[in-house]
C-alpha positions in Angstrom: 90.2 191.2 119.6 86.7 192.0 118.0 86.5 190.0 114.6 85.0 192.2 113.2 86.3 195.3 114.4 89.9 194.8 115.2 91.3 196.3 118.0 93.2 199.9 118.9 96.7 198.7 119.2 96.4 197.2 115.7 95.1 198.3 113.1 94.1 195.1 111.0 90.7 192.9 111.5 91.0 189.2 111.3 87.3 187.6 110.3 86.2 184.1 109.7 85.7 183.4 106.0 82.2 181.2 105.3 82.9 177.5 105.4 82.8 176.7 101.6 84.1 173.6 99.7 87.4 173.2 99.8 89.8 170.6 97.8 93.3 169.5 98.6 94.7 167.9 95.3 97.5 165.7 95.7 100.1 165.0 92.5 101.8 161.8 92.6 105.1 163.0 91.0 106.2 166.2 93.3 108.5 167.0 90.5 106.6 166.3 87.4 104.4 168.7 85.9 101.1 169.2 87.1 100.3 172.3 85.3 98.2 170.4 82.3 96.6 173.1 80.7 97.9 175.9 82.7 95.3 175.4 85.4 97.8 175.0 88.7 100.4 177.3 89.6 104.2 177.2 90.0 105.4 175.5 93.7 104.6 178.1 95.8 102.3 180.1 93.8 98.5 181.1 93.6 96.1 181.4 90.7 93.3 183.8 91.6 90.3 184.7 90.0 88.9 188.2 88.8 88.8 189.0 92.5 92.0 188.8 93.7 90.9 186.0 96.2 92.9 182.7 95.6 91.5 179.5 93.9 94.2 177.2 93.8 97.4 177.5 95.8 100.5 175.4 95.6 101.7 175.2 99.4 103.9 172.2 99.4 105.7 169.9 96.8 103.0 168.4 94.7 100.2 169.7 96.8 97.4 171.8 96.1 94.7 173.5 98.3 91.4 174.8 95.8 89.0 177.1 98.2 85.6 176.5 96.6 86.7 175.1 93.2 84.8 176.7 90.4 83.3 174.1 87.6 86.5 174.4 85.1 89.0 173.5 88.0 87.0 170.6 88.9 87.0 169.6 85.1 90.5 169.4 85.5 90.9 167.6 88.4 88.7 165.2 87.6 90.8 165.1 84.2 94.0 164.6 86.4 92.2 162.0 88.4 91.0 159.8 85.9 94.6 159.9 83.9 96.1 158.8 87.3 98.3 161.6 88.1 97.0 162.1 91.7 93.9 162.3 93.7 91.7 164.7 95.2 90.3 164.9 98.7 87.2 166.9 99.4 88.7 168.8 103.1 86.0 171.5 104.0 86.2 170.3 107.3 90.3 170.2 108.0 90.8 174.1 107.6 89.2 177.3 108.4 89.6 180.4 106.4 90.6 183.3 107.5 91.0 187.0 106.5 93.4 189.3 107.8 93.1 192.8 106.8 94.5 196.1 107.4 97.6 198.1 107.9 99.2 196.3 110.9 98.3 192.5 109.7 102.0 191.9 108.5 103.2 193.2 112.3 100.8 190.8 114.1 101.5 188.0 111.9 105.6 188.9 112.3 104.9 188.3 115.9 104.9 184.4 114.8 107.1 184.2 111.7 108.8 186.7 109.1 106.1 187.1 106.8 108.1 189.4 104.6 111.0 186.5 103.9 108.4 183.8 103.6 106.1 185.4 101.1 109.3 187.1 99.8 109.4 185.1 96.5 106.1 183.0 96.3 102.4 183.8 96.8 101.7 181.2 99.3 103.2 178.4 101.7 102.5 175.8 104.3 103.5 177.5 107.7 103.2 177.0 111.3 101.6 180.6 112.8 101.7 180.6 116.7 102.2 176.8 117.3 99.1 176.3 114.7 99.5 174.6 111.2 98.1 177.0 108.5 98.6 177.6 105.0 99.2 181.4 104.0 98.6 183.7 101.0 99.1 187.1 100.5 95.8 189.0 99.2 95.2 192.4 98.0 94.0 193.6 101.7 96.5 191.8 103.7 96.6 188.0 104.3 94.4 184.8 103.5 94.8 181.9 106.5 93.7 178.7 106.4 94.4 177.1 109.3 93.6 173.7 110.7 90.3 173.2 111.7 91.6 171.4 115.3 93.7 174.9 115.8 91.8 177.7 115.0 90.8 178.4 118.8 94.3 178.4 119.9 95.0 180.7 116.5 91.9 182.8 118.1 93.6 183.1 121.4 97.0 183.9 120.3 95.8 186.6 118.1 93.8 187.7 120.9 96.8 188.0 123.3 98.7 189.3 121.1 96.4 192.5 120.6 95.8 192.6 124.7 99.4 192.4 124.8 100.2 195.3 122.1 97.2 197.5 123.3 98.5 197.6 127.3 102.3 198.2 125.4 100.7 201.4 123.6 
């Protein structure tokens, strides 16, 4: 499949985001509450910015990825550092961001999981998309991926497959 492009049995592109900082915030107590000052998001949830594009998303019990924190989010988790309610871990080079985009992303994501029941009732969750660990949001043009650094040429060649596979099927 053409990155940038897509392919003809699919209509959907999937493109490589720019690498960018990227934070994984741990809070010690799962079950507590992390949201301070209304800075993270329910379990399962995303806070976005003007742009629709996620800033911080809850994917697991008491764990938080931030794509390219902005200056107030990394006031507060410095804040939530220095009271001693977790840590953070600068991770630009564990995960890769993706965007996938178009009418047909749900269908070739659906080919790995059900997409609709997962993202049914939450904005984001830890997942495993064709073997590869990833962590998924929904976005206003289809899907954010960030998947694990060590996976994203097997995530390449599945999608890739996939769309070979769908455009001899047409």
């Amino acid at each position: 499949m053409n990155p940038a492009t897509g392919s003809a049995g699919l209509r959907c592109t999937l493109e490589r985001l720019p690498a960018a900082r990227m934070v994984e915030f741990v809070f010690f107590d799962p079950f507590g509450d992390a949201r301070g000052a209304g800075a993270a998001p329910l379990p399962g949830g995303a806070r976005r910015d003007a742009n629709g594009d996620p800033v911080i998303l809850h994917f697991a019990a008491g764990r938080y990825l931030l794509p390219d924190p902005a200056p107030e989010l990394d006031a507060w988790i410095a804040a939530a550092v220095a009271q001693g309610s977790g840590t953070a871990i600068e991770v630009e080079g564990k995960w890769a961001a993706l965007e996938l985009s178009g009418p047909d992303a749900a269908r070739l994501l659906s080919s790995s999981l059900d997409v609709a029941a997962v993202l049914e009732s939450r904005d984001c969750a830890a997942v495993v998309l064709f073997d590869c660990p990833a962590v998924l949001a929904a976005a206003a043009t289809g899907y954010r991926v960030y998947v694990k650094a060590s996976y994203i040429a097997d995530f390449w060649t599945a999608i890739e497959r996939l769309t070979r596979i769908t455009q001899q099927g047409s």
